[in-house]
MARLUMLO-73147 format. One record per atom (N, C-alpha, C, O): atom name; residue in one letter; x, y, z. Coordinates in Angstrom, 1 decimal, always signed. Last residue first. Example, Ala and Ser with C-alpha at 12.3 -4.5 7.8 and 13.67 -1.06 7.14 Angstrom:
BEGIN
<rec 'N','S',<+12.8,-2.2,+7.1>>
<rec 'CA','S',<+13.7,-1.1,+7.1>>
<rec 'C','S',<+12.9,+0.0,+7.9>>
<rec 'O','S',<+13.4,+1.1,+8.0>>
<rec 'N','A',<+13.2,-5.7,+7.8>>
<rec 'CA','A',<+12.3,-4.5,+7.8>>
<rec 'C','A',<+13.2,-3.3,+7.8>>
<rec 'O','A',<+14.2,-3.3,+8.5>>
END
This chain:
BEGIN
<rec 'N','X',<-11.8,+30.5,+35.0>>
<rec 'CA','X',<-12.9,+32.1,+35.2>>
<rec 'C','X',<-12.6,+33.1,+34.4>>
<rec 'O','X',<-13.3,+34.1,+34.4>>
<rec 'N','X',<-10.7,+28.3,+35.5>>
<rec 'CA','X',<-11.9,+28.8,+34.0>>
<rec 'C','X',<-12.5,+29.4,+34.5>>
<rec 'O','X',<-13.7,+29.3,+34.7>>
<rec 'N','X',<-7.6,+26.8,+35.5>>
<rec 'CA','X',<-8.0,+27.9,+35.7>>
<rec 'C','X',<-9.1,+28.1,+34.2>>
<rec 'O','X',<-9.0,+28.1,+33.0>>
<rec 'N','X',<-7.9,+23.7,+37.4>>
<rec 'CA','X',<-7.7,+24.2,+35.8>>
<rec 'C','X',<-8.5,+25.7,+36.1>>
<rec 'O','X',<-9.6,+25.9,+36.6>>
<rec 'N','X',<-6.5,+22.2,+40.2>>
<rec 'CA','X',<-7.1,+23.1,+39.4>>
<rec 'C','X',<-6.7,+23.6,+38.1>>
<rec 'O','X',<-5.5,+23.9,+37.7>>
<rec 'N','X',<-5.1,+19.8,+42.5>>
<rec 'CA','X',<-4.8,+20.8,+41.2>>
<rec 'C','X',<-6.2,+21.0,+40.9>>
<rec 'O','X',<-7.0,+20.2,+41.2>>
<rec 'N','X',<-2.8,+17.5,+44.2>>
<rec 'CA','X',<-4.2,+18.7,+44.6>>
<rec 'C','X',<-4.1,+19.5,+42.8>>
<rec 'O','X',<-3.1,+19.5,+42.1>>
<rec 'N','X',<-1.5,+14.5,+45.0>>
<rec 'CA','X',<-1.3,+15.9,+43.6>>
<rec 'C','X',<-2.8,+16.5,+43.7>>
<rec 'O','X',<-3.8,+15.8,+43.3>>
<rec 'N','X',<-2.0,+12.7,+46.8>>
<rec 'CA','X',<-0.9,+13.2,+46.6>>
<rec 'C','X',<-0.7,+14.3,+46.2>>
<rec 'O','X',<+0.1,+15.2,+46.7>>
<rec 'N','X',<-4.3,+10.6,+48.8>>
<rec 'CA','X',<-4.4,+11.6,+47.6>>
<rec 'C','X',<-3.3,+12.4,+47.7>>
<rec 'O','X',<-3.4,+13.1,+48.8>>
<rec 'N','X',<-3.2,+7.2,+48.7>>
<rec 'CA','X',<-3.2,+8.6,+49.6>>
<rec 'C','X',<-3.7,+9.5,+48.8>>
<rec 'O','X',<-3.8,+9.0,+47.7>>
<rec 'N','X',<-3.0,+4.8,+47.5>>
<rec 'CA','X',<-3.7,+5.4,+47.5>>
<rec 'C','X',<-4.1,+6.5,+48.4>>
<rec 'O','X',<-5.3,+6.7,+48.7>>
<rec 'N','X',<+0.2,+4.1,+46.9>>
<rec 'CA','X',<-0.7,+3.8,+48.4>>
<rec 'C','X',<-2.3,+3.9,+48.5>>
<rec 'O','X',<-2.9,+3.4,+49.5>>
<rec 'N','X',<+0.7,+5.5,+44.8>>
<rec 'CA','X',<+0.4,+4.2,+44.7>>
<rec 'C','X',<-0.3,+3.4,+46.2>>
<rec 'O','X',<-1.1,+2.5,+46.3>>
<rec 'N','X',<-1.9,+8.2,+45.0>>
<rec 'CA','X',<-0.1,+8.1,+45.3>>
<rec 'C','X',<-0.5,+6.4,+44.9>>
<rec 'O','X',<-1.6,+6.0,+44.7>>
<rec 'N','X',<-4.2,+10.1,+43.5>>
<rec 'CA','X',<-3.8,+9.6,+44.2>>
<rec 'C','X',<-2.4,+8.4,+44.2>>
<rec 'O','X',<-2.1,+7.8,+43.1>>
<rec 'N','X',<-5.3,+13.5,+43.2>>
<rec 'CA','X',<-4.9,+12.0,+42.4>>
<rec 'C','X',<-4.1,+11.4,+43.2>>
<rec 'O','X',<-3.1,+12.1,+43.7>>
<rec 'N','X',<-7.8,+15.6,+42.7>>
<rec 'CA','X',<-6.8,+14.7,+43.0>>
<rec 'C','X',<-6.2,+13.5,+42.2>>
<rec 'O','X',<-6.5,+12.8,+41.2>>
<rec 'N','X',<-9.1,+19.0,+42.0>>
<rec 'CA','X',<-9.2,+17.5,+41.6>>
<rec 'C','X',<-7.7,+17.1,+42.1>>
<rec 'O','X',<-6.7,+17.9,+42.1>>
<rec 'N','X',<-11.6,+21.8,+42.2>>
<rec 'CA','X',<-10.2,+21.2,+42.2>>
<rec 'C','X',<-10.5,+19.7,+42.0>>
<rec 'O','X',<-11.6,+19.2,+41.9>>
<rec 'N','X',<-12.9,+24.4,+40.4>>
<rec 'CA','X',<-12.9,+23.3,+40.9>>
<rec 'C','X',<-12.1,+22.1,+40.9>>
<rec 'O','X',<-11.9,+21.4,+39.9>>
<rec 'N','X',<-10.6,+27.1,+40.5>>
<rec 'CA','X',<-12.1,+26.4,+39.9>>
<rec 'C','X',<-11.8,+25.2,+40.9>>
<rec 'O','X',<-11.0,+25.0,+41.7>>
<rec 'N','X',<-9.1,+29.7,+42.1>>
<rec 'CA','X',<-9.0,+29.0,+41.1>>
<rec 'C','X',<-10.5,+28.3,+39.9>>
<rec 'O','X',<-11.1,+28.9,+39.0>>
<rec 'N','X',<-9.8,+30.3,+44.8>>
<rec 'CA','X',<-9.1,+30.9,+43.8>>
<rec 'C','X',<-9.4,+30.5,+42.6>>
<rec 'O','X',<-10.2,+31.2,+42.0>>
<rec 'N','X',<-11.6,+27.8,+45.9>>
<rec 'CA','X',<-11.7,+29.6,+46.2>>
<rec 'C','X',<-11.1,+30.5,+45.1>>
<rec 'O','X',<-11.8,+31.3,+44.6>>
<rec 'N','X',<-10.1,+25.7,+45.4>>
<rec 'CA','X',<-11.6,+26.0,+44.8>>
<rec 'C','X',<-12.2,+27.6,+44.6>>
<rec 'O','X',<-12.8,+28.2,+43.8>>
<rec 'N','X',<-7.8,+26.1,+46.4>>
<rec 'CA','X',<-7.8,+26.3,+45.2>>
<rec 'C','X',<-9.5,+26.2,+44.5>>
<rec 'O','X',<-9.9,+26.6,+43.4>>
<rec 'N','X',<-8.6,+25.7,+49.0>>
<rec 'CA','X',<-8.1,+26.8,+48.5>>
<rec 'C','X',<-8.0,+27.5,+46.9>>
<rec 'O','X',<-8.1,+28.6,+46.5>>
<rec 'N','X',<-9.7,+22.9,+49.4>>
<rec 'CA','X',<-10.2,+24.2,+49.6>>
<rec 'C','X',<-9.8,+25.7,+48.9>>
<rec 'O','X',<-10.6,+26.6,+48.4>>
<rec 'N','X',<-7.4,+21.5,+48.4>>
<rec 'CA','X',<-8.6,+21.6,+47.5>>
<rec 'C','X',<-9.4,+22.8,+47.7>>
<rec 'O','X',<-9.7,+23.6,+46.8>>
<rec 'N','X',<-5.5,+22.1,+50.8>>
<rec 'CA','X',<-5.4,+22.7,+49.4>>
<rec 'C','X',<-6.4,+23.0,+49.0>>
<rec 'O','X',<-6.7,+24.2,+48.9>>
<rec 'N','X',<-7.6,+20.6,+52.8>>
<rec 'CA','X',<-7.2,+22.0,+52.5>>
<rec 'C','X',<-7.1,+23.2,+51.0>>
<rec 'O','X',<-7.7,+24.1,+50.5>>
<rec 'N','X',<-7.4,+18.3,+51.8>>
<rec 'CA','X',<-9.0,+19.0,+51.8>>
<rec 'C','X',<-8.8,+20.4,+51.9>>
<rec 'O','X',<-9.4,+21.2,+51.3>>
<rec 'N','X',<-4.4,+17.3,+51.1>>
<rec 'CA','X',<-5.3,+17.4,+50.4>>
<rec 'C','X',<-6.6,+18.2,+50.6>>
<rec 'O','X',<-7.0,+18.8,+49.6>>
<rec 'N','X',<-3.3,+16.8,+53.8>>
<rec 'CA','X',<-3.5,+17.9,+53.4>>
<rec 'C','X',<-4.5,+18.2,+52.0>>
<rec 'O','X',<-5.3,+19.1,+52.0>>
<rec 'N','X',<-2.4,+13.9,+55.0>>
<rec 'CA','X',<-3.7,+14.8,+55.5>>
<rec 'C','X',<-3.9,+16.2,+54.7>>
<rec 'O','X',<-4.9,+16.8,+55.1>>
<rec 'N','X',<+0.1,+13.4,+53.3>>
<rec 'CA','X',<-1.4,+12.3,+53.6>>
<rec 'C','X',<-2.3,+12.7,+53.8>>
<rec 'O','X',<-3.3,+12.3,+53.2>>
<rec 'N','X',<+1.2,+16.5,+51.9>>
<rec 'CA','X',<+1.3,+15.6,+52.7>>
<rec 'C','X',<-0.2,+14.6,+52.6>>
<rec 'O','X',<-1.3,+14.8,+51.9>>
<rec 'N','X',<+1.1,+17.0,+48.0>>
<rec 'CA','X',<+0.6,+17.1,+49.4>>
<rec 'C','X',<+0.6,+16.5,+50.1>>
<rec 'O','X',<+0.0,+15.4,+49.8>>
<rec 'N','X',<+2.0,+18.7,+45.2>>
<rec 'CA','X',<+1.9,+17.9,+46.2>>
<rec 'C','X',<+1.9,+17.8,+47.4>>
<rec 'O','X',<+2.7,+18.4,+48.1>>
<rec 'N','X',<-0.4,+21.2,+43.2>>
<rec 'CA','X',<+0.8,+20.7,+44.4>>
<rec 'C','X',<+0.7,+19.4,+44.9>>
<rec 'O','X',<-0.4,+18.8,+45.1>>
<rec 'N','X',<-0.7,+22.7,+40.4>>
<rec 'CA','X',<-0.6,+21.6,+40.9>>
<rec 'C','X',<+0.0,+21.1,+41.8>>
<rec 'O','X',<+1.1,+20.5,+41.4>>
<rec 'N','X',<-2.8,+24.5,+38.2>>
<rec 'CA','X',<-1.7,+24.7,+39.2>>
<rec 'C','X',<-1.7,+23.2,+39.7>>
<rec 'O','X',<-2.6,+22.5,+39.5>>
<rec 'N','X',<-3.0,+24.9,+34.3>>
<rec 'CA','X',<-3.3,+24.1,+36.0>>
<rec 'C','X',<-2.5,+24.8,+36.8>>
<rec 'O','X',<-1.6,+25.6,+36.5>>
<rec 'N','X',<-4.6,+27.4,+32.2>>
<rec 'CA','X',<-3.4,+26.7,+32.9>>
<rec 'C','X',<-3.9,+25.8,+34.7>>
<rec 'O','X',<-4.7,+25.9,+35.7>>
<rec 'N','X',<-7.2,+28.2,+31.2>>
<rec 'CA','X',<-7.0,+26.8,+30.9>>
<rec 'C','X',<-5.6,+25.7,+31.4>>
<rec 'O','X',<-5.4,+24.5,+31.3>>
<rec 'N','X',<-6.2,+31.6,+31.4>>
<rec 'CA','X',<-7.7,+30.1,+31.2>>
<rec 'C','X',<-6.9,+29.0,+30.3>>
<rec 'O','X',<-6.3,+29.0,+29.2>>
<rec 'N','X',<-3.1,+31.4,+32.9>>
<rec 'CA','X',<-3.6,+31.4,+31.6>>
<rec 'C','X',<-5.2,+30.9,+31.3>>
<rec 'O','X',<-5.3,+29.7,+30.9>>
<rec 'N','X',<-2.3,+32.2,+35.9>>
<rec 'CA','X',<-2.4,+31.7,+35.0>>
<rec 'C','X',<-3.3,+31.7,+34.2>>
<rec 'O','X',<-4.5,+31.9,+34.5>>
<rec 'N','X',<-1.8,+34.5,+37.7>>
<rec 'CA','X',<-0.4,+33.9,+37.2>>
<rec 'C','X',<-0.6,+32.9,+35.8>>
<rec 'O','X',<+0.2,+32.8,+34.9>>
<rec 'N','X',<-3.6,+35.4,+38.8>>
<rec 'CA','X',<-3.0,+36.5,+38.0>>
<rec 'C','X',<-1.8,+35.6,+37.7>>
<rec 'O','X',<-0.8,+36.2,+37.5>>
<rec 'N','X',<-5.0,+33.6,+40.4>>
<rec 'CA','X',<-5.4,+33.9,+39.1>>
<rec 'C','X',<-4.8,+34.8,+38.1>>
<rec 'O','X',<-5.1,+35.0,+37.0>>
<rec 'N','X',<-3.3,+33.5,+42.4>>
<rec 'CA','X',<-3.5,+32.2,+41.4>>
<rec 'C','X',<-3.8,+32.6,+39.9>>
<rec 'O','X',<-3.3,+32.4,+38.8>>
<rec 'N','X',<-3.1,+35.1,+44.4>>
<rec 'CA','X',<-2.5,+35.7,+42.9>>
<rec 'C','X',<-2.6,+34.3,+42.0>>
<rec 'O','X',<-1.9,+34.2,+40.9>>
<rec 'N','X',<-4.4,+34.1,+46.3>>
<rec 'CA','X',<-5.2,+35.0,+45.4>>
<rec 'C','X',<-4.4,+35.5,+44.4>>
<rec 'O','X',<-4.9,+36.2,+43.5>>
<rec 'N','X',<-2.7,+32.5,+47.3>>
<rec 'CA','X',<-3.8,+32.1,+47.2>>
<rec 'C','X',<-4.6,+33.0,+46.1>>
<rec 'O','X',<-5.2,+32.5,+45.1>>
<rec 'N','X',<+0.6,+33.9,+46.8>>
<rec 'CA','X',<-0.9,+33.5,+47.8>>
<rec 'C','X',<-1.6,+32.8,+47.0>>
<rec 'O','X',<-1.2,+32.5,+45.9>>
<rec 'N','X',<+4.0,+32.0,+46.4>>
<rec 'CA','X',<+2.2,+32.2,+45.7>>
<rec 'C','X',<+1.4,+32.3,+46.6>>
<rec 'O','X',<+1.1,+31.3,+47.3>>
<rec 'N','X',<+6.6,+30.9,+46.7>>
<rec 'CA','X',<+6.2,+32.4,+45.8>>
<rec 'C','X',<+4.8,+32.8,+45.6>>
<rec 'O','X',<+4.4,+33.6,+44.8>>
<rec 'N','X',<+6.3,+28.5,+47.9>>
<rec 'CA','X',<+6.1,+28.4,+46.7>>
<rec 'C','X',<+6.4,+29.6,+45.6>>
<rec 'O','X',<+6.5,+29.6,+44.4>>
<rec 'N','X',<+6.0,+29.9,+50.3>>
<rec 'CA','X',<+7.1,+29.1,+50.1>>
<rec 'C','X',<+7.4,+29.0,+48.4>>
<rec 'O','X',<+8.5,+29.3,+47.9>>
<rec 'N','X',<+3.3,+30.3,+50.4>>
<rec 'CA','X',<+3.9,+31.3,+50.3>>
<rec 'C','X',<+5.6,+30.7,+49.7>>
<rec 'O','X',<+6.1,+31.2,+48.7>>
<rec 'N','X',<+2.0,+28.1,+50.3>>
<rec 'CA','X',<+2.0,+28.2,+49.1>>
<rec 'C','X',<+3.1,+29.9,+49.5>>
<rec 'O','X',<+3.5,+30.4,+48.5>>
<rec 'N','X',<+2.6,+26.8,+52.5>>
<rec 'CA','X',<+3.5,+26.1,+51.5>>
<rec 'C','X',<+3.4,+26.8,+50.1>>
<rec 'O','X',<+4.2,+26.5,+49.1>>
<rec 'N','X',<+1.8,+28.7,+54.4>>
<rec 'CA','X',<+2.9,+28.7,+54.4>>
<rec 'C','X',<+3.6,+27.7,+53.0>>
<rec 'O','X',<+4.8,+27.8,+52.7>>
<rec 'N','X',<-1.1,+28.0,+53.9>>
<rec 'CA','X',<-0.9,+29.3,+53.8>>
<rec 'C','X',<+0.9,+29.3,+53.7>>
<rec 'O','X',<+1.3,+30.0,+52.8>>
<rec 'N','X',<-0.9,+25.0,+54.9>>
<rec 'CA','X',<-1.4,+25.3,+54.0>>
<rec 'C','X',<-0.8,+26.8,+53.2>>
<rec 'O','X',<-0.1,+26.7,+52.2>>
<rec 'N','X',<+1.7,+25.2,+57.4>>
<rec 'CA','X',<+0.1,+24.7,+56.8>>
<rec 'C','X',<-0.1,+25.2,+55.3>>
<rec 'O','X',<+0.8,+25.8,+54.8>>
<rec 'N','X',<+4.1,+24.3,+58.4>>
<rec 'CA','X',<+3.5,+25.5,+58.3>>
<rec 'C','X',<+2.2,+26.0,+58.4>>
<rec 'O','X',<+1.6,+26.8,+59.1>>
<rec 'N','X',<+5.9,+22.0,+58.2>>
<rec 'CA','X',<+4.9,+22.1,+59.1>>
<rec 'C','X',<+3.8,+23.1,+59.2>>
<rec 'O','X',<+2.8,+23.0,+59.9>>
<rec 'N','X',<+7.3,+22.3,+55.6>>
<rec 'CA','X',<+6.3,+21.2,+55.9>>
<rec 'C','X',<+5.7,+21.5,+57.3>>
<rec 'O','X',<+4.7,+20.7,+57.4>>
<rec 'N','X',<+8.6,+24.6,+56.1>>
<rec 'CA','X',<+7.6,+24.6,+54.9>>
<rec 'C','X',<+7.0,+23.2,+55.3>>
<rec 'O','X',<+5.8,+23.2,+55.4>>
<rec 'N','X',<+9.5,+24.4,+58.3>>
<rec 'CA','X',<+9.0,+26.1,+58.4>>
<rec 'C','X',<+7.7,+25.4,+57.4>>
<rec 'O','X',<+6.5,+25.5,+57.5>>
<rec 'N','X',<+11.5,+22.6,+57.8>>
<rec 'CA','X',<+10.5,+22.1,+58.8>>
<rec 'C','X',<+9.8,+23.6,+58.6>>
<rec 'O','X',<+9.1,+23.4,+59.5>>
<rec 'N','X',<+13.3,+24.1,+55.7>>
<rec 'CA','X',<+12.3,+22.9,+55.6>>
<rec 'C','X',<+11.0,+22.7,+56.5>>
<rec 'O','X',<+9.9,+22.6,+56.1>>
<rec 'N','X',<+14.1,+26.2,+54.9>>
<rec 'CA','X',<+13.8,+26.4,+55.9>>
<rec 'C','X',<+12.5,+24.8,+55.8>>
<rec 'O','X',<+11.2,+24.7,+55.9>>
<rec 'N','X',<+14.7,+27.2,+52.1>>
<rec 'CA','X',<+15.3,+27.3,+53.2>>
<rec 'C','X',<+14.8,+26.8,+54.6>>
<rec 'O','X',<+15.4,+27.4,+55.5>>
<rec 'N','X',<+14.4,+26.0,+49.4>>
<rec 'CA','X',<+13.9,+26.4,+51.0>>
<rec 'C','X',<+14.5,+26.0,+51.6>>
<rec 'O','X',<+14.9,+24.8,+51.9>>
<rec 'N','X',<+14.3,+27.4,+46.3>>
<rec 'CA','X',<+14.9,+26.6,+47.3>>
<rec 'C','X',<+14.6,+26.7,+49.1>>
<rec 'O','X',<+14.7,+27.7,+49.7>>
<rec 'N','X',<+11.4,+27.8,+43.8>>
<rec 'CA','X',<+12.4,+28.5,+45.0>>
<rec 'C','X',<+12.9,+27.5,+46.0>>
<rec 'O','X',<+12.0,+26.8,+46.6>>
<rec 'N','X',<+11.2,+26.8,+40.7>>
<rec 'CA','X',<+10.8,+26.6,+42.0>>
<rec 'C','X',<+11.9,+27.0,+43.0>>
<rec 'O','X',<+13.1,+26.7,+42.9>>
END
């Protein structure tokens, strides 16, 4: 995981900016992982529908999980295309 520089850049960014941050568009999901590898981010309180979105598009069909607060926290997909 790459160090950031640039905190407020990465949490306020959106979506498109956390995964660049990360080293990752959206569309190289699939060229990174293995049928059957996850991807899996953590996510501000409000960001979860996003992610999910994204990785529905790239990836498969996404899934949550939620924080002790019950927030949804960890966004992720299993790569099955």
């Amino acid at each position: 995981m790459p160090h950031f520089q640039d905190a407020f850049l990465f949490f306020d960014g959106g979506m498109g900016t956390m995964l660049q941050a990360a080293g990752l568009a959206p569309g190289e999901l699939p060229e990174r992982l293995n049928p059957g590898g996850a991807a899996l981010f953590e996510v501000g309180y409000d960001q979860a529908p996003a992610v999910a979105a994204l990785l529905r598009a790239a990836v498969g069909e996404p899934f949550t999980r939620r924080d002790l607060c019950g927030v949804e926290r960890v966004v992720g997909a299993v790569y099955t295309r």
